[in-house]
Structures are given as structure tokens and as C-alpha cells.
KEKE-3310 file (N, C-alpha, C; in steps of 0.2 Angstrom, whole numbers, plus 5000, padded with zeros to 4 digits):
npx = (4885:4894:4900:4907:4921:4927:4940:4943:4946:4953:4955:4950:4944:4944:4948:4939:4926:4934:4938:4923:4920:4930:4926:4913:4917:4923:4914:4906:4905:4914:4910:4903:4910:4919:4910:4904:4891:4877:4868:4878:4887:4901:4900:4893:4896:4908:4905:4895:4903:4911:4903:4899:4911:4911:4901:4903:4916:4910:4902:4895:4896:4908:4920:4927:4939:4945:4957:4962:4969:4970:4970:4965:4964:4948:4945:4954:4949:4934:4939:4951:4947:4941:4942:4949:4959:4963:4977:4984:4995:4993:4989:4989:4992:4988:4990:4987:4985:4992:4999:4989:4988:4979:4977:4979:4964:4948:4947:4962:4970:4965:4971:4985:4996:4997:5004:5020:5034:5038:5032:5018:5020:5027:5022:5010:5015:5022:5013:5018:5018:5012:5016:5010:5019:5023:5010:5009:5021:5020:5007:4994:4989:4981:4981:4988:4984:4984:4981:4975:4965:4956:4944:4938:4942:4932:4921:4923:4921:4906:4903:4904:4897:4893:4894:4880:4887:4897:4909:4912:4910:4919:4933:4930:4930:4943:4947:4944:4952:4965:4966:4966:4976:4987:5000:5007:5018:5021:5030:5044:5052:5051:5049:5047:5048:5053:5067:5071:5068:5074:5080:5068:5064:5071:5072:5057:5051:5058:5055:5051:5045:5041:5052:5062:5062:5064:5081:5085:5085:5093:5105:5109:5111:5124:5130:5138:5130:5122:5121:5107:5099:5103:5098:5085:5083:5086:5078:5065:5069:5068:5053:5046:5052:5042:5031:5016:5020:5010:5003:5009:5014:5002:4998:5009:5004:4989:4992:4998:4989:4978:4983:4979:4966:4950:4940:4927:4929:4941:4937:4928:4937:4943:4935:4931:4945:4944:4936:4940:4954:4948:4945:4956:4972:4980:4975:4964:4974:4982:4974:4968:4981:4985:4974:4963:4970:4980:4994:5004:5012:5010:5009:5015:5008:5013:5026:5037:5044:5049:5040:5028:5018:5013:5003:4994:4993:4981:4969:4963:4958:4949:4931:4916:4905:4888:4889:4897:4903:4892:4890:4884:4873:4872)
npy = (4784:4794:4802:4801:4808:4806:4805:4799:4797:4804:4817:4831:4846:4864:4872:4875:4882:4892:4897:4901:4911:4920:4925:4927:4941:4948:4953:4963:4979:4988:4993:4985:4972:4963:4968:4959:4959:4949:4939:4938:4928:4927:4931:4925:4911:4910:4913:4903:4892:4893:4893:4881:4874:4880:4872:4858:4856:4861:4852:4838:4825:4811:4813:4806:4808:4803:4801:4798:4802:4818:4833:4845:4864:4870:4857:4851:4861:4854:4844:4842:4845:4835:4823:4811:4807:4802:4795:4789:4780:4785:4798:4817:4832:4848:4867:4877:4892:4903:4907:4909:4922:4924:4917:4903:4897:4894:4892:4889:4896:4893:4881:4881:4887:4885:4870:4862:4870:4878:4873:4876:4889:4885:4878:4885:4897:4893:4884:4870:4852:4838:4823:4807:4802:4815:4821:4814:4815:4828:4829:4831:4823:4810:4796:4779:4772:4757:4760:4750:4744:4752:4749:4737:4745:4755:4746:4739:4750:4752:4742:4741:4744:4760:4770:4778:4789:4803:4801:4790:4785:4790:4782:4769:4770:4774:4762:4754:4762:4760:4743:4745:4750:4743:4747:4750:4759:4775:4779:4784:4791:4801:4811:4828:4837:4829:4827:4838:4846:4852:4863:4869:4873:4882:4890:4896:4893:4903:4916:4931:4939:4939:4942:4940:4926:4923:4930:4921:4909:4912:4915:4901:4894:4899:4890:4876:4862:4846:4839:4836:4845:4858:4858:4858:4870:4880:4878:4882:4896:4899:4897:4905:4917:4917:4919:4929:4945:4953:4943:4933:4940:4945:4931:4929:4939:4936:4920:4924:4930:4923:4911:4917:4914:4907:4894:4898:4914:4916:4913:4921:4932:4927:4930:4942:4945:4937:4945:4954:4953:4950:4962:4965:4967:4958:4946:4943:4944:4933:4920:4920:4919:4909:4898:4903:4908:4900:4902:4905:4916:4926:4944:4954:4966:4976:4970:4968:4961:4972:4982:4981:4985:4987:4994:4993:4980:4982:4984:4973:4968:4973:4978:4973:4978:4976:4964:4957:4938:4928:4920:4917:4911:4900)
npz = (5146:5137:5127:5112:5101:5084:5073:5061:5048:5033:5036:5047:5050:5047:5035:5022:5030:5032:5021:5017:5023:5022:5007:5013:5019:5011:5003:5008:5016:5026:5039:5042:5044:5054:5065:5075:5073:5073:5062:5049:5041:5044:5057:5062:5062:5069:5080:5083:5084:5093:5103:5101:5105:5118:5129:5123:5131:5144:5147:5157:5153:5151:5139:5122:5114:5097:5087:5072:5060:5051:5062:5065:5069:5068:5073:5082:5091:5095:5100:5110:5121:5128:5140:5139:5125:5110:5103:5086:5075:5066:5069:5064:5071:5071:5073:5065:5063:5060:5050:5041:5045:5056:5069:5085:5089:5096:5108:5111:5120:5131:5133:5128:5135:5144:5142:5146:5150:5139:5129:5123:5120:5105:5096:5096:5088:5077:5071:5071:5063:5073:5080:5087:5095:5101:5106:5116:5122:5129:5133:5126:5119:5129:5127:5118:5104:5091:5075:5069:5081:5085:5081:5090:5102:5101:5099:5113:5121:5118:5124:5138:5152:5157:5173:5180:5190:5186:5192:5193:5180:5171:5179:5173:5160:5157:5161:5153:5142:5146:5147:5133:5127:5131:5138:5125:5116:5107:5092:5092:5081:5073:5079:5082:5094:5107:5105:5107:5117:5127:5120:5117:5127:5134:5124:5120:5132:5141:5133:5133:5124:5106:5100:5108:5107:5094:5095:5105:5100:5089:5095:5099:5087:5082:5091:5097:5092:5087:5069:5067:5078:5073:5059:5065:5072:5062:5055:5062:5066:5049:5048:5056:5052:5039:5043:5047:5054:5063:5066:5073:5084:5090:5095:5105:5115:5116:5122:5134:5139:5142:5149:5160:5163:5163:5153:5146:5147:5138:5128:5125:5123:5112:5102:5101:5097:5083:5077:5074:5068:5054:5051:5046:5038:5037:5039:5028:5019:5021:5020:5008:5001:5006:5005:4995:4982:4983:4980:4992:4994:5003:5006:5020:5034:5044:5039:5046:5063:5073:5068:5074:5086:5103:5106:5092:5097:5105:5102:5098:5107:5114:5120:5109:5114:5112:5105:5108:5113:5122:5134:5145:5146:5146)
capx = (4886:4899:4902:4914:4921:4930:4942:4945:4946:4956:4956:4946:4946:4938:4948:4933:4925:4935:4935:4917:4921:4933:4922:4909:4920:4925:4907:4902:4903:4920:4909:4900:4915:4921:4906:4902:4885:4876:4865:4882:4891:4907:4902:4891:4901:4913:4900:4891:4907:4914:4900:4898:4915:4910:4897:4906:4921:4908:4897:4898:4896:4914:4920:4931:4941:4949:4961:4965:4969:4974:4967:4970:4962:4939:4945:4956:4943:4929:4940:4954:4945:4940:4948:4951:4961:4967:4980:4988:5002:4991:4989:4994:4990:4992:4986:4992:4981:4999:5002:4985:4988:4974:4980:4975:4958:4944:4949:4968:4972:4964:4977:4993:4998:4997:5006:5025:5043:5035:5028:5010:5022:5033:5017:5005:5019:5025:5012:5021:5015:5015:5014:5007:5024:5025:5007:5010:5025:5017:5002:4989:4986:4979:4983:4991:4982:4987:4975:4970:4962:4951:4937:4939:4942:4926:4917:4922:4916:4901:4898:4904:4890:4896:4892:4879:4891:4903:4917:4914:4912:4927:4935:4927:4932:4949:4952:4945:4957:4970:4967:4967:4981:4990:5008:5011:5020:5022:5036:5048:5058:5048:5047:5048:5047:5055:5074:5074:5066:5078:5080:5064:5064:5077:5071:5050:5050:5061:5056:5048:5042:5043:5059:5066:5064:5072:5088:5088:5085:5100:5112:5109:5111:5131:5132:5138:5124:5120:5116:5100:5100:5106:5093:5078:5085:5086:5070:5061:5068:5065:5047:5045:5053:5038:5024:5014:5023:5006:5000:5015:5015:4996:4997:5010:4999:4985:4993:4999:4983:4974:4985:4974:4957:4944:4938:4923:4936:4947:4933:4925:4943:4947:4930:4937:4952:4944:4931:4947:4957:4944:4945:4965:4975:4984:4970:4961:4979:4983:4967:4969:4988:4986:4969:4961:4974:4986:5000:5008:5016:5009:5012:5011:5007:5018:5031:5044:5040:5047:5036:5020:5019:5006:4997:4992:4988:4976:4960:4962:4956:4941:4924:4913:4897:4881:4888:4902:4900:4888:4890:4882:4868:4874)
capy = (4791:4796:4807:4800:4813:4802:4806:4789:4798:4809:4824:4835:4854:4870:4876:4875:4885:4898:4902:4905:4918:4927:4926:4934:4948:4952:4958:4966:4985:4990:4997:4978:4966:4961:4972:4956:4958:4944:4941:4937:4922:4926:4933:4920:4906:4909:4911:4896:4886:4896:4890:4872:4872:4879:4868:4854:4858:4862:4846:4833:4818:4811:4813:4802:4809:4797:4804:4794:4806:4825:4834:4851:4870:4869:4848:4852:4865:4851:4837:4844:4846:4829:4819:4804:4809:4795:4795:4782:4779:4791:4806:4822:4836:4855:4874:4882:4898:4910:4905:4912:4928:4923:4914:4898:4900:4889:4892:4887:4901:4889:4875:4880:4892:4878:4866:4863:4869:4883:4870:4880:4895:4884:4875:4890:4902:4889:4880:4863:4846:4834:4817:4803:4802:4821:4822:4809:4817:4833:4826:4832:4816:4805:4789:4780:4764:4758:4760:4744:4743:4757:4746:4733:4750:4757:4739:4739:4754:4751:4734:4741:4747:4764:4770:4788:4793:4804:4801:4779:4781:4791:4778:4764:4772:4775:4757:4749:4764:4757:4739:4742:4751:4740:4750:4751:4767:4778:4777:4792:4792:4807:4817:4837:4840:4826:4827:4845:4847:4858:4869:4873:4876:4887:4898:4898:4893:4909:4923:4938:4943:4935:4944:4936:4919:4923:4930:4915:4903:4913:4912:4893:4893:4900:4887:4868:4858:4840:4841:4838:4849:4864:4857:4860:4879:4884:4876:4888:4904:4900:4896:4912:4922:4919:4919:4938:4948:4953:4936:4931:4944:4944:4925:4929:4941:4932:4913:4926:4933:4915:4908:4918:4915:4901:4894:4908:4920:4914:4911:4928:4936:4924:4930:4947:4946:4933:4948:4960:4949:4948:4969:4967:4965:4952:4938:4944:4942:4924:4916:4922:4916:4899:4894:4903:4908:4895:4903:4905:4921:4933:4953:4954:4973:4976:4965:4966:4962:4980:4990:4979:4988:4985:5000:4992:4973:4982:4985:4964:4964:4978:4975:4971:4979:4970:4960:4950:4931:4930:4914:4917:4906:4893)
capz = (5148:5134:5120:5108:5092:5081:5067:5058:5040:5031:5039:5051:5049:5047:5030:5022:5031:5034:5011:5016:5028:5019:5004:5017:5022:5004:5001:5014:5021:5030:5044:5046:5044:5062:5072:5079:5073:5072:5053:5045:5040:5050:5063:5065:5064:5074:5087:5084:5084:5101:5110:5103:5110:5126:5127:5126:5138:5152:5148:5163:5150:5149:5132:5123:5106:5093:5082:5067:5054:5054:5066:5064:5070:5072:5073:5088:5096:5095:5102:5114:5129:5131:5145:5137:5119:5110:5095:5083:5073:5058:5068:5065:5074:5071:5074:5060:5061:5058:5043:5038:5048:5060:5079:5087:5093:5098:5114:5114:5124:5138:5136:5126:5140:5153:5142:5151:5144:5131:5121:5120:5112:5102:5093:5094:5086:5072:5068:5069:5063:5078:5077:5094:5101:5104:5109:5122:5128:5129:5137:5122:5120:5133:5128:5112:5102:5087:5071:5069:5086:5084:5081:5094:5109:5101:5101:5120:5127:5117:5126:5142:5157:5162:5179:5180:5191:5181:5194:5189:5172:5171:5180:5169:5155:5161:5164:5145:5139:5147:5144:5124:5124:5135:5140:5119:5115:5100:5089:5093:5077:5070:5084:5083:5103:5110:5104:5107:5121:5132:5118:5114:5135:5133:5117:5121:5138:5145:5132:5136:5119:5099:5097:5113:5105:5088:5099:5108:5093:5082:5100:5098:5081:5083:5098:5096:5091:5083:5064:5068:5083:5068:5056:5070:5073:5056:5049:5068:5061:5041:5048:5061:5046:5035:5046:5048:5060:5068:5073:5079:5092:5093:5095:5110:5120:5117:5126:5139:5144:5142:5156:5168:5161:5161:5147:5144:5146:5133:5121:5123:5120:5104:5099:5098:5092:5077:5072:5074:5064:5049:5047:5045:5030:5034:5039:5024:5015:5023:5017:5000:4999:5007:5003:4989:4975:4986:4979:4997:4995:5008:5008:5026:5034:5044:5037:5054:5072:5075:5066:5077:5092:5108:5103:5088:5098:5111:5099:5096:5115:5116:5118:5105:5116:5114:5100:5111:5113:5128:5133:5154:5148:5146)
cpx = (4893:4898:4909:4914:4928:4933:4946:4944:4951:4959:4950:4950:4943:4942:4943:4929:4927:4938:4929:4919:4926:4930:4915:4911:4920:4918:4901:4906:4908:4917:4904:4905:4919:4917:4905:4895:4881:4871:4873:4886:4897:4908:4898:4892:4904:4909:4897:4897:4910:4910:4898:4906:4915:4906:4898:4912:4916:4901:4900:4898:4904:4917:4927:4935:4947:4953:4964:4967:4971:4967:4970:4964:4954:4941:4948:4951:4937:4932:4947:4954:4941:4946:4951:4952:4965:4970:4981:4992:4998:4989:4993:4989:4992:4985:4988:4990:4985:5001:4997:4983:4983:4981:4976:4970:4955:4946:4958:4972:4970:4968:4984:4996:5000:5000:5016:5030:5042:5036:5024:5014:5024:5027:5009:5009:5020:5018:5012:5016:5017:5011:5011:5014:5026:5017:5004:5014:5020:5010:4994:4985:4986:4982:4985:4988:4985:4981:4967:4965:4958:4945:4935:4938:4933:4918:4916:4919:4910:4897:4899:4900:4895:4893:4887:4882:4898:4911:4919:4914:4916:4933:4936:4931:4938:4953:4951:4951:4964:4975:4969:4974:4987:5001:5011:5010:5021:5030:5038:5054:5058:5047:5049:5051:5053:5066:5078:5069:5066:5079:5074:5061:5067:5074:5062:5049:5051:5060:5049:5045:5045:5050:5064:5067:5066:5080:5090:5088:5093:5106:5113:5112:5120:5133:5134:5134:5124:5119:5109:5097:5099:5100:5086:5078:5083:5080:5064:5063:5066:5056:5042:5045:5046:5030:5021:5016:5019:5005:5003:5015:5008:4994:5002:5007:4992:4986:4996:4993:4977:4977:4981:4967:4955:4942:4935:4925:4939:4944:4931:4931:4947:4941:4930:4940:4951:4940:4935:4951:4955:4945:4953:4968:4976:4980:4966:4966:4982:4980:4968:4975:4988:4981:4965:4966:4982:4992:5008:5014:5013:5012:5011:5012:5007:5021:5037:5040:5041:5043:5027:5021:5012:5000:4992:4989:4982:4969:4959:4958:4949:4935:4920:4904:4893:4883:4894:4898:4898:4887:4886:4874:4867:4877)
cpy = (4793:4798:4804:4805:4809:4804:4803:4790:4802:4815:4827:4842:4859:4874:4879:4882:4893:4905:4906:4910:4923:4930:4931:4940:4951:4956:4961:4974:4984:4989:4990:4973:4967:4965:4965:4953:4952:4942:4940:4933:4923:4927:4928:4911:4904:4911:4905:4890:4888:4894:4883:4871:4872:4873:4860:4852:4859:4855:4840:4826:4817:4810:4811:4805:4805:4800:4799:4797:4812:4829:4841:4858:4870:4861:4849:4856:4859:4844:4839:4843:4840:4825:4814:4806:4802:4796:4790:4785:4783:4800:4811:4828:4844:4863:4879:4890:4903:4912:4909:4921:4930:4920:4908:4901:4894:4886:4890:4891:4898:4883:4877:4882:4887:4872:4867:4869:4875:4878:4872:4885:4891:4879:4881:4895:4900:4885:4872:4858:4842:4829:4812:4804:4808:4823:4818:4813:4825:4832:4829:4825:4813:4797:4788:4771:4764:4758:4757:4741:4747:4754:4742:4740:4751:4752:4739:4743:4753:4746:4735:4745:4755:4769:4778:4791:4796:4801:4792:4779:4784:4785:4771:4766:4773:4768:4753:4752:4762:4749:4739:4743:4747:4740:4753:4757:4771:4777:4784:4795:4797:4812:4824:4838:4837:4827:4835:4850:4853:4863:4874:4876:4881:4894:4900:4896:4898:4914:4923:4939:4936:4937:4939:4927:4920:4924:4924:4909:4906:4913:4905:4892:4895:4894:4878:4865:4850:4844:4844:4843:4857:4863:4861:4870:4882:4882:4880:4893:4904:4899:4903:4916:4924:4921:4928:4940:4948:4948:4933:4935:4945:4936:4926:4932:4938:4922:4920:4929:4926:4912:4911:4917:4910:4901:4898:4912:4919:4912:4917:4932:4934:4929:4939:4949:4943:4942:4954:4962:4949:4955:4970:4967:4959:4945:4937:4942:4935:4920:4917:4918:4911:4896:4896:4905:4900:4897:4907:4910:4927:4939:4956:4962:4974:4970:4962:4966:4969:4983:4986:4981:4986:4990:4998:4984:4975:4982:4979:4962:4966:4975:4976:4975:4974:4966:4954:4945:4931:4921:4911:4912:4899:4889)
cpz = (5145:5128:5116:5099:5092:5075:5064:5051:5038:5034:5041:5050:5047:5040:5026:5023:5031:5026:5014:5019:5026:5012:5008:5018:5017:5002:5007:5014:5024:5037:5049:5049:5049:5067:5076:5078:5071:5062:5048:5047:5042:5053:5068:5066:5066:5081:5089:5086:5090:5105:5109:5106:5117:5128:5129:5131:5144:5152:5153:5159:5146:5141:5129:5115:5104:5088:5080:5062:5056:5058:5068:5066:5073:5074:5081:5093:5099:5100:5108:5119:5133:5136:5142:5128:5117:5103:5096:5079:5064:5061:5068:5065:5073:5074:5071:5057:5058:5051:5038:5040:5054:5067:5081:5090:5095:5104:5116:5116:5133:5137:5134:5130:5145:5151:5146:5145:5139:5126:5119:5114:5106:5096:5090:5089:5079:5069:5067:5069:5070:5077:5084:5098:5105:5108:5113:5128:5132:5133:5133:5121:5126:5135:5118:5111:5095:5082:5070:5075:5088:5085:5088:5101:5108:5103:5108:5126:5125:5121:5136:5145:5160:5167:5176:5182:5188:5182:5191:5184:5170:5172:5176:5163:5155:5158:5155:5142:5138:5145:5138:5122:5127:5135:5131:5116:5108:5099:5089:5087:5072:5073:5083:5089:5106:5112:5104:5112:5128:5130:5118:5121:5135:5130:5119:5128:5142:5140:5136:5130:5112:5098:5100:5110:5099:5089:5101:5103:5091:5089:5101:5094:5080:5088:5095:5096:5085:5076:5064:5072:5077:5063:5060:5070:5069:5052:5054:5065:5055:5044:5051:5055:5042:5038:5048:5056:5066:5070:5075:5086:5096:5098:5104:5116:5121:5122:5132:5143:5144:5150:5163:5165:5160:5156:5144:5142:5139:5128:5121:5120:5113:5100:5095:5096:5087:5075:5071:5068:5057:5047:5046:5040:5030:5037:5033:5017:5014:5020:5011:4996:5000:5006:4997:4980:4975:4979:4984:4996:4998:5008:5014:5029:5041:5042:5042:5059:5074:5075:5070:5083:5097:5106:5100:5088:5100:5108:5099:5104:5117:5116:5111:5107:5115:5108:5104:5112:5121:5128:5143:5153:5148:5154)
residu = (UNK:UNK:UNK:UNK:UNK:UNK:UNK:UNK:UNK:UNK:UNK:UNK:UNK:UNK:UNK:UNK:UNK:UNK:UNK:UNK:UNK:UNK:UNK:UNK:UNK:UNK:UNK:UNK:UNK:UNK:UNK:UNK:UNK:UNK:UNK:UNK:UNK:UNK:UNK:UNK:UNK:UNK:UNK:UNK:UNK:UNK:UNK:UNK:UNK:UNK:UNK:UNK:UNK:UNK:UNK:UNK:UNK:UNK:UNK:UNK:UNK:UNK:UNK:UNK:UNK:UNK:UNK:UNK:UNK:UNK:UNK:UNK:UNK:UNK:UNK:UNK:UNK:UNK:UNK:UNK:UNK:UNK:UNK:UNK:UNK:UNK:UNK:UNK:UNK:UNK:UNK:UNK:UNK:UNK:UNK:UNK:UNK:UNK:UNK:UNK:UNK:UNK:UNK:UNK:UNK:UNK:UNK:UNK:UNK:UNK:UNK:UNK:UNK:UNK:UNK:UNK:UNK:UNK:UNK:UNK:UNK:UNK:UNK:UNK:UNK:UNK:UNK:UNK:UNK:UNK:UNK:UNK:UNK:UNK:UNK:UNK:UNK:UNK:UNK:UNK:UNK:UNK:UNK:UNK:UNK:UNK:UNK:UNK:UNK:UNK:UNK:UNK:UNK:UNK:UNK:UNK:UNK:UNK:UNK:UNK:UNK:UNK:UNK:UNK:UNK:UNK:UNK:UNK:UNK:UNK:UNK:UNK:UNK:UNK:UNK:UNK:UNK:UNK:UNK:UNK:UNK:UNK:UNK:UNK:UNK:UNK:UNK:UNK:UNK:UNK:UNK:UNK:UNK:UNK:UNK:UNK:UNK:UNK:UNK:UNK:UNK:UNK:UNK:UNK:UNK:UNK:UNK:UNK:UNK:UNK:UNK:UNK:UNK:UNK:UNK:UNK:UNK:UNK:UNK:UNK:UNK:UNK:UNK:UNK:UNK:UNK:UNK:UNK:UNK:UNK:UNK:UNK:UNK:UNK:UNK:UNK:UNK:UNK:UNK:UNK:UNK:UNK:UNK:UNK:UNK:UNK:UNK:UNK:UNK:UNK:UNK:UNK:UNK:UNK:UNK:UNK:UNK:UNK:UNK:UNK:UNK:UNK:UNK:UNK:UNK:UNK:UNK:UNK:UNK:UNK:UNK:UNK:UNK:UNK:UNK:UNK:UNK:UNK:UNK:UNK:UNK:UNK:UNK:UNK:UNK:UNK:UNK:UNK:UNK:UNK:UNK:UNK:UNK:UNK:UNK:UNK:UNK:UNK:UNK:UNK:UNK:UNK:UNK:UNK:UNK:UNK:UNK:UNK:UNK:UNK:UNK:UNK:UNK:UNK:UNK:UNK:UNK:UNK:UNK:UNK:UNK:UNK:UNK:UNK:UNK:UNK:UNK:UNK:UNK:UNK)
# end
């Protein structure tokens, strides 16, 4: 009685995918692109993929994910909300949706919010690479084996009896996880998170707004700090700097309205804000610069967090009418 999703190659991701969909939107109809309506490769994709997330987030079969590889945006949607998350000393994890002028979605409005310290902001905003030691500390990660042992964990659960009771075979599964990994811990000598911990509590933890954390990032950045320490600061603002004003501010009201909302919720509301994001310039503009001309020079519209105002987040939140993600059958 387990579901294991395993990323033991290359890389897991929905790039891919998400060409197709800007190739879909480009040829379509102003008055279709983001209706929600179903009969169209965007808008049906991001439904099909919103409710195999649901789907499996409310399955009672314990679910076990193996991160070997990158594991990044639909790869994180697919595997996240297993209890049992397992890195090694090859993965790297991210949710770099900002960069493309879209926002983490695939429901990570149901966990970033809830992780401690304003880490949810400081990884949903930026995008960061993060490696096993930061998603140990952080508790994204479950548990931490080393590569080579992948086969041997998998051989184990394989060979071991797990109870129908969810509450035993959780337990069951629990305990092989623990034996494999037996207390050994990731290497912290690459950590993002760890060695800047209090800051990034400081600067995303206590703002109020996107702005609020550049102030408090540049009154750090005057203030005595480690090389490295000064390194970290100024590599957070040059990264803030370039990413689209709007889904940075979109990306924050959205992880603040997530923290009150069950997972349904916070998939119905990405579903939204994705078929929103599709009619905008600047997700249309993201995708084109980072994945199809890949000359990562975005024209973003607005260009300042000033000129983004809440006026212009609240249609990312509106109903969709009979075309929103109706997921009450499930």
C-alpha cells in the first residue's frame, strides 16, 4: 500500500510543457486565452495537472518521493505532498516560476506559507536553487539518503509487508526510511538557507509587502556583515531586481491568501491566477525570453513594483464562472 514517484534521472519538469502552452495561447483569440474554457491546450493542462495534484494529496495510499535529480515546478507539484520525501547529495530543488513571469503554482500556496522563518517567501519570490541540506533544514525534505542507496531503500520497501492500515504502514514505512538513512546527514557546505537564516527571518519573515523586503534587504546591506553574509544580500536584490515586478507582488498576495486555504482552495485560486497570467504580457513575455528565444532579456510591463498596484492583482483572484477548476467530485 504505496505510491512511490521517483526522480532518479536528469531532471523532472514541466518546461516543456509550458513552450506548448505559450505556443497555444499565441494562436488563439484574445477573448479565449485564459477563459478557463475547457477544449484548449492551456487551459486544459493546467486542469488536468491541478487535479492529478489534487488527487494525489487527498489519496489515503502513503506516498513515498525520491528525489535524485532536479526537481523543479509540475516535478515539485507531483511529489511535494508526500509524507515521506527523500533527497540525496544530487538533488536540487526549485520553483522558479518568477523568472518566467508566472508564480509558483501546483498548489504551493498550500505549503510555502506554512514553511517557518519566511522561507516560503524567500524561495517562492527568488526562485532559489536549494540543495538536501537546506531541504532538511527546512523540513521539505523528509529524510536524506545518499544516492548510492537508492536501490537497496527501494529493494527494501519492495520486500517489506506493509500493513492496510494507513496509520501501520505509515509507521512501517517510517521505520525502513529511517533504518536506510541511518542518522546520515547532508553536507551543509552549499547551503543557501542555513548560514543565513536569521536574515532571511528578518528581511521575509517580518515584511508586509515586496517592497518591505528590498528596504530591509538594502538596511542589511549598509550594516556589518560576513563577506559571505554581503555576498548573499547583493546576489537577493540583483535577483529581485530582474524578476517581473508583477509576479513578484502577485507571488506575494497569493502565499498570503494560501495560508488560510486548504489544498482545493489554493488550487482553485492558482487556477485562476495561471488562466489570468496567460492573458498578461508579461508571462507571455517570460516564456519567450527564458525558454523559447532563451535570450533572458524580459521587457517587463510594469517594470517597478510601484507602478503594480492591488487594483491590478484582484482580477488574478476572480471567478472564472462555470469554467473554474471544480474539483467537489473528487
Amino acid at each position: 500500500l504505496k505510491l512511490k514517484i521517483s526522480f532518479n534521472f536528469e531532471a523532472f519538469c514541466a518546461g516543456g510543457d509550458v513552450k506548448s502552452v505559450w505556443i497555444d495561447v499565441k494562436g488563439l483569440p484574445a477573448d479565449v486565452v485564459g477563459s478557463g474554457c475547457p477544449g484548449f491546450l492551456h487551459s486544459d493542462f493546467f486542469r488536468k495537472e491541478y487535479t492529478m495534484n489534487y488527487l494525489l494529496q487527498s489519496s489515503l495510499r502513503p506516498q513515498i518521493s525520491l528525489w535524485d535529480g532536479i526537481v523543479m515546478g509540475g516535478g515539485v507539484g507531483v511529489s511535494v505532498f508526500g509524507e515521506f520525501r527523500v533527497a540525496t547529495e544530487k538533488t536540487l530543488f526549485a520553483m522558479p516560476e518568477t523568472a518566467i513571469g508566472l508564480f509558483p503554482d501546483v498548489a504551493s500556496a498550500a505549503w510555502l506559507p506554512h514553511l517557518p522563518s519566511g522561507y516560503g517567501l524567500y524561495i517562492g519570490l527568488t526562485g532559489c536553487r536549494l540543495k538536501s541540506a537546506d531541504l532538511m533544514h527546512t523540513k521539505i525534505a523528509t529524510h536524506y539518503v545518499s544516492s548510492d542507496r537508492l536501490n537497496e531503500l527501494e529493494a527494501t520497501l519492495a520486500e517489506t509487508v506493509i500493513p492496510n492500515d494507513p496509520i501501520d504502514a505509515r509507521k512501517r514505512i517510517k521505520g525502513v526510511l529511517d533504518h536506510v538513512q541511518n542518522g546520515l546527514k547532508p553536507d551543509t557546505a552549499n547551503s543557501l538557507i542555513i548560514p543565513q537564516a536569521e536574515l532571511i527571518s528578518r528581511c521575509f519573515g517580518e515584511a508586509h509587502s515586496v517592497e518591505d523586503i528590498i528596504s530591509l534587504l538594502q538596511k542589511e546591506a549598509s550594516q556589518s556583515h560576513s563577506v559571505a553574509t554581503k555576498e548573499w544580500i547583493d546576489t537577493t536584490l540583483q535577483t529581485l531586481s530582474k524578476l517581473s515586478p508583477l509576479s513578484l507582488k502577485l507571488t506575494f498576495m497569493q502565499l498570503q491568501r494560501g495560508k488560510q486555504l486548504d489544498m482545493k482552495s489554493c488550487l482553485q485560486m492558482e487556477f485562476r491566477m495561471m488562466m489570468k497570467c496567460l492573458q498578461s504580457h508579461d508571462s507571455v513575455e517570460g516564456i519567450r525570453s527564458v525558454l523559447i528565444a532563451k535570450d533572458n532579456k524580459p521587457r517587463w510591463q510594469p517594470n517597478s513594483l510601484e507602478a503594480v498596484t492591488d487594483d491590478m492583482l484582484q482580477p488574478y483572484f476572480e471567478s472564472l464562472g462555470e469554467f473554474d477548476l471544480q474539483l467537489d467530485e473528487f
